[in-house]
Each structure stands twice: as structure tokens, then as C-alpha cells.
VMD Tcl script that draws the C-alpha trace (Angstrom):
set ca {
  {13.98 -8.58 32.45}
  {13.49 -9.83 36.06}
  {10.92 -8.35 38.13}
  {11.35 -6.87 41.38}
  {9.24 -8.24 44.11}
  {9.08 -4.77 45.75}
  {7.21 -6.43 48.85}
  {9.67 -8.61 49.91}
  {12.16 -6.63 49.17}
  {10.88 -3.57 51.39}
  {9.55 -6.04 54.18}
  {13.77 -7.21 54.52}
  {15.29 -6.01 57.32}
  {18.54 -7.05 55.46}
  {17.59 -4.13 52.64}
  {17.02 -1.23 55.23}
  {19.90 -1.72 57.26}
  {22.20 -1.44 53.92}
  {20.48 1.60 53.26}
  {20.82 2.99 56.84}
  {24.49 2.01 56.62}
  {25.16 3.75 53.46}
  {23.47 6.70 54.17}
  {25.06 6.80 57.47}
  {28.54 6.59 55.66}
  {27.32 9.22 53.31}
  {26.93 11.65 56.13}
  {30.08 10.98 57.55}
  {32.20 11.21 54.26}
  {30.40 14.40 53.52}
  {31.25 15.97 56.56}
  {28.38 15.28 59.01}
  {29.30 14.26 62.62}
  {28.38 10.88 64.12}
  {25.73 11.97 66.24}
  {23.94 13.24 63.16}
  {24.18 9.75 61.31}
  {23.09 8.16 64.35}
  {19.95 9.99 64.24}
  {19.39 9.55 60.88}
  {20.07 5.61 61.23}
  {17.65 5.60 63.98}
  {15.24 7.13 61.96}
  {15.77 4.87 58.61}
  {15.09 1.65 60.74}
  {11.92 3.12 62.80}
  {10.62 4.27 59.27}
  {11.33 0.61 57.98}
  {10.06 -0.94 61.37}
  {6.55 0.69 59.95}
  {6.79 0.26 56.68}
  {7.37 -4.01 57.27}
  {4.19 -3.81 59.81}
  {2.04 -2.10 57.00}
  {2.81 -4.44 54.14}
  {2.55 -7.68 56.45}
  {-0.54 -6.30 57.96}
  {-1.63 -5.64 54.47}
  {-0.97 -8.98 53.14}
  {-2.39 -10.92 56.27}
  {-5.64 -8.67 55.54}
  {-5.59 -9.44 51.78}
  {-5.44 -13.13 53.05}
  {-8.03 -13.29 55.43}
  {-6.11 -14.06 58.32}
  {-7.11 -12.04 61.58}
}
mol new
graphics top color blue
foreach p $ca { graphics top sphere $p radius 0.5 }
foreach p [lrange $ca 0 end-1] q [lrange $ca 1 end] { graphics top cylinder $p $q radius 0.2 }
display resetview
């Protein structure tokens, strides 16, 4: 079975906007107006913006780099 490497894979801005698109998309084909998956896009990517600062800040701690 092939491992995941979870922190590269949530540090990828590649990742978050595919999940931003499809959950965009899902509001849409659900009903939802565009101004609504805009938001919610907008939201995914500042959430991942934070997310990729964390973990790199984390791993630049964890490697004693200042």
C-alpha cells in the first residue's frame, strides 16, 4: 500500500484549488448561485493559504531554520 505524504500533499496549491473547483461546481449543480461559490472558493484558498504557512512554518521550525 503506498503511503500518503499528507504534508506535501496539503502544502500543494495544485490540491486545494481542485478541491475549491469541485466544491464550487458542487454548489452550482446543486442549485447554489455563483456568488455563493465564489465565496466559498474564496474561503477554501484563504483556509489553504494558512494551512501551507503552518506546515512550512512547522517544518522550517522542526529544522532549525529561523
Amino acid at each position: 500500500m503506498i503511503k500518503i505524504n499528507w504534508t506535501r500533499k496539503l502544502t500543494s496549491r495544485k490540491f486545494w484549488l481542485s478541491v475549491a473547483s469541485f466544491v464550487s461546481m458542487l454548489i452550482i449543480a446543486l442549485g447554489g448561485n455563483e456568488n455563493m461559490a465564489t465565496q466559498v472558493t474564496a474561503l477554501i484558498m484563504a483556509g489553504a493559504t494558512v494551512i501551507g504557512y503552518v506546515i512550512g512554518e512547522g517544518l522550517a521550525d522542526a529544522n532549525g531554520s529561523l
